[in-house]
C-alpha positions as CSV (number, residue, x, y, z in Angstrom):
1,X,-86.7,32.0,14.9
2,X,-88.3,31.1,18.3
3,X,-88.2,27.5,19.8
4,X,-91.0,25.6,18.8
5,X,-92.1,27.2,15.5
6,X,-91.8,24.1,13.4
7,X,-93.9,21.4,12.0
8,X,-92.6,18.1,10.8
9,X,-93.9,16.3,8.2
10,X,-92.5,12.6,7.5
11,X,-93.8,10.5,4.6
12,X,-93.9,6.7,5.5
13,X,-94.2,4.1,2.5
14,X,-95.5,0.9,3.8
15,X,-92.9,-1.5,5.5
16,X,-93.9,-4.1,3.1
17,X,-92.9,-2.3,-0.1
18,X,-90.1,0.6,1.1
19,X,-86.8,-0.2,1.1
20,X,-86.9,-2.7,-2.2
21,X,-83.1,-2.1,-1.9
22,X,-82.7,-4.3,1.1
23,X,-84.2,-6.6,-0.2
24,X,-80.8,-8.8,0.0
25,X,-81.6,-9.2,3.8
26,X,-85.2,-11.0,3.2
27,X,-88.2,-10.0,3.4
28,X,-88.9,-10.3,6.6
29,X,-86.3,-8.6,8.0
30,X,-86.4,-5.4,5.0
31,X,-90.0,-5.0,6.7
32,X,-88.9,-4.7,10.0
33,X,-86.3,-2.5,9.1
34,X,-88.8,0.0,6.9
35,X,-90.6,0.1,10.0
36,X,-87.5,1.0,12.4
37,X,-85.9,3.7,10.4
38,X,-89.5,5.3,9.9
39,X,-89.8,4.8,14.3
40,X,-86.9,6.0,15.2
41,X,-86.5,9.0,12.8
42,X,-90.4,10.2,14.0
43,X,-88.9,9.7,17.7
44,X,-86.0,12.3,16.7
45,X,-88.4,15.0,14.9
46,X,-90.7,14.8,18.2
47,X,-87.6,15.4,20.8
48,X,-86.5,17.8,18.7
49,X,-86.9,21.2,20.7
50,X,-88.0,23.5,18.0
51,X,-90.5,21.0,16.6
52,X,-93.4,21.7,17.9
53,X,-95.6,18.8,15.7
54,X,-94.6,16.2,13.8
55,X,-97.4,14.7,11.1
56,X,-96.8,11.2,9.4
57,X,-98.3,10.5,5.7
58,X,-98.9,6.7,5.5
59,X,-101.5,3.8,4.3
60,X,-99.9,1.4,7.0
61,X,-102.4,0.4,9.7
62,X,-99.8,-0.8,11.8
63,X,-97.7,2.3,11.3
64,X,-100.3,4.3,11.9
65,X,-101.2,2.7,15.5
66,X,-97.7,3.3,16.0
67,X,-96.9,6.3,15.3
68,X,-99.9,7.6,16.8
69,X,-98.9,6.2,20.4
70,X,-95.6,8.4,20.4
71,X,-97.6,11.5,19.8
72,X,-97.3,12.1,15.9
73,X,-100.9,12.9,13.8
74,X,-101.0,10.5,11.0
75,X,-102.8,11.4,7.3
76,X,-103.9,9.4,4.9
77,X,-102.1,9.6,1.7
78,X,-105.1,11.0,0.3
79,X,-104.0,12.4,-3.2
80,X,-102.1,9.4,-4.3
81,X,-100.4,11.3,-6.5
82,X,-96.6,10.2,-5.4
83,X,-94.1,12.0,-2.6
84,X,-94.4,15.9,-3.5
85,X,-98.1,14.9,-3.5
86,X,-98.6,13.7,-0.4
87,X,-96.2,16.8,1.2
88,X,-98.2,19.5,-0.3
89,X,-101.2,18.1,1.0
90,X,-99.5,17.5,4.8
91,X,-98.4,20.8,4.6
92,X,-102.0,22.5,3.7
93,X,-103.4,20.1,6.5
94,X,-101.0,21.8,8.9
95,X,-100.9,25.4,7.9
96,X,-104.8,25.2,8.6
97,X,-104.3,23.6,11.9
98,X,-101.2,25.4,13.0
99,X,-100.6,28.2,10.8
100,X,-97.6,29.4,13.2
101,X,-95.7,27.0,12.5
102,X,-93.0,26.1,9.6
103,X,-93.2,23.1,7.6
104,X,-90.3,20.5,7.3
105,X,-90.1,17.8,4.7
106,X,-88.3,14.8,6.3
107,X,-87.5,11.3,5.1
108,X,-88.8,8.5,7.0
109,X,-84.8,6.1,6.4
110,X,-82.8,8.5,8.6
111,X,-82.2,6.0,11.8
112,X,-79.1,8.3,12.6
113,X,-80.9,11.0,12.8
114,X,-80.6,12.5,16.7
115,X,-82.7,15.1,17.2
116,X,-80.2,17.9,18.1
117,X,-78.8,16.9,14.6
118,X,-82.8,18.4,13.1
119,X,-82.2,21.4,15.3
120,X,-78.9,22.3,13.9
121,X,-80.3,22.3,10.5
122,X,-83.4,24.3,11.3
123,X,-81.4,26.8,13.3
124,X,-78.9,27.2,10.1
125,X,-81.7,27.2,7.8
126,X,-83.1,30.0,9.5
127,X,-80.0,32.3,9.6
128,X,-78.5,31.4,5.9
129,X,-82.0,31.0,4.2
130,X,-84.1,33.5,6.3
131,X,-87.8,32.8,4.4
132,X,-86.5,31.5,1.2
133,X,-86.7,28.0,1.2
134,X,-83.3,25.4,2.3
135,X,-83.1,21.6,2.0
136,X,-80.0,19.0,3.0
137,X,-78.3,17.2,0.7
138,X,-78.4,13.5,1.2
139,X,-75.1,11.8,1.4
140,X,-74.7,10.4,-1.9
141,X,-75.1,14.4,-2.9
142,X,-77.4,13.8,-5.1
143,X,-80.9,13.4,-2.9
144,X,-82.6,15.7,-0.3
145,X,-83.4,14.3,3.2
146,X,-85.1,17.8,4.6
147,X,-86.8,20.5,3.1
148,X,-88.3,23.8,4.6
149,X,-90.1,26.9,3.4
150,X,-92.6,29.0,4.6
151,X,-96.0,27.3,3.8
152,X,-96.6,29.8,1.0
153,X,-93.5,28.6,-0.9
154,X,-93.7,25.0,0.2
155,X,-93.0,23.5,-2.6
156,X,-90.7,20.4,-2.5
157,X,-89.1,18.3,-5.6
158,X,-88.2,15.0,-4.0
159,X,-87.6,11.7,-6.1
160,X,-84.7,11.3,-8.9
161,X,-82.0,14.3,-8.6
162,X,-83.7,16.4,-6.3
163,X,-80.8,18.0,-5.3
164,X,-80.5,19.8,-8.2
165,X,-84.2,20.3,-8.8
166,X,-84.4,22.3,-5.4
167,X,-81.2,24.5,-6.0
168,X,-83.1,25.1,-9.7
169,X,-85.8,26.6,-7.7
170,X,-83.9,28.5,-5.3
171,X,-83.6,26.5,-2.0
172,X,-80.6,27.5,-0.2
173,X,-78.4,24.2,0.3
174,X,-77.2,23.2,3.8
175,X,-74.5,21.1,2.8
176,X,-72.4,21.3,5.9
177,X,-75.6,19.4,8.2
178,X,-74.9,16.8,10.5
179,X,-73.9,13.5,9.0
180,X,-77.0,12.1,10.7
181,X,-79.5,14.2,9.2
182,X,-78.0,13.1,5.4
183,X,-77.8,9.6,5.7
184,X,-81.1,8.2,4.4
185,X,-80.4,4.2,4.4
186,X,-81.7,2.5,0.7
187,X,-78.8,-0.2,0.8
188,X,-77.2,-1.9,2.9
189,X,-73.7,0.1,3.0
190,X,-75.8,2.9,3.7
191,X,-76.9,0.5,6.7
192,X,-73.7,0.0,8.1
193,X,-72.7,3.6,7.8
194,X,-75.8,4.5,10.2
195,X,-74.9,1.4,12.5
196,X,-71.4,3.1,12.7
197,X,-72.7,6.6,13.8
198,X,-74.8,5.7,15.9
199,X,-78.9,4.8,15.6
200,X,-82.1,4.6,17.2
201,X,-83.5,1.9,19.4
202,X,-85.7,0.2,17.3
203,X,-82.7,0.0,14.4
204,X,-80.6,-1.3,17.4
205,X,-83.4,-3.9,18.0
206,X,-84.0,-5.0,14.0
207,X,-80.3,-5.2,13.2
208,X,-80.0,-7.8,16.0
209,X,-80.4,-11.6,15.9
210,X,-84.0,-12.6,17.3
């Protein structure tokens, strides 16, 4: 595939009630750090150089304003009906606006993710998977962090042992993705991991003492 043929969509739960699992580090701090990963893994997809778009899915106002100032369209989650929901419904949005390009599923608590790490993938995807779809692994092995098809077979299964729910439908696994790209953070080990490879500015900024 050509540069540019891509289209990312990243679905942001509200800083105030993602990441329940951080909850150890307060409230106020679990908020800022929702809102970090979800910053700096946008900034990744958009420097990416075979994304061409990247579209956000969130309720948050503040997110919203945000994400909209770096250059990402943000939806509504319209549908309410839960993740796979809201993807399905990004990825209609942006077949009708950009039917060239190729939908990617990515979660918003990747603040490792660099965006030749999301170029790596793509690139494999495209020569092990061809149009079938591929996802990535998360690092527990267990989850999915990214998730491509062409938009006639989009048809993610994130939430509770996706892994195995997207090989069940045929997804080609990338298993050997950068580390970056499979380390969604829910706890805090997962946290310190990310610190240790290396993340974002605005994770750099919430994991430091105001």
């Amino acid at each position: 595939m050509s540069l540019a043929t891509y289209v990312v969509l990243v679905p942001v739960k509200a800083p105030t009630v993602g990441k329940s699992r951080l909850a150890s580090l307060g409230a106020q701090r679990r908020h800022e750090l929702a809102e970090a990963f979800a910053l700096d893994t946008v900034e990744a997809a958009l420097a990416c150089p075979v994304v061409q778009r990247v579209v956000a899915i969130t309720d948050d106002a503040g997110l919203t304003a945000a994400l909209a100032a770096r250059g990402c369209e943000v939806l509504p989650d319209v549908p309410a009906g839960g993740l796979n929901a809201a993807l399905r419904y990004a990825a209609e949005h942006a077949h009708g606006r950009w039917p060239q390009l190729r939908p990617v599923a990515l979660c918003a608590d990747l603040p490792a993710l660099r965006p030749e790490d999301l170029g790596d993938a793509l690139a494999r995807a495209a020569v092990v998977a061809g149009d079938q779809a591929a996802f990535v692994p998360d690092h527990a092995g267990t989850g999915t962090t990214t998730y491509t098809a062409p938009s006639e077979l989009f048809a993610p299964h994130f939430g509770v042992g996706s892994r195995e729910a997207h090989l069940a439908a045929g997804a080609v696994e990338l298993a050997d993705a950068p580390a970056g790209l499979r380390l969604d953070v829910d706890e805090v080990a997962d946290l310190e991991r990310a610190l240790a490879l290396g993340v974002g500015a605005h994770t750099r900024g919430a994991t430091n003492p105001h």
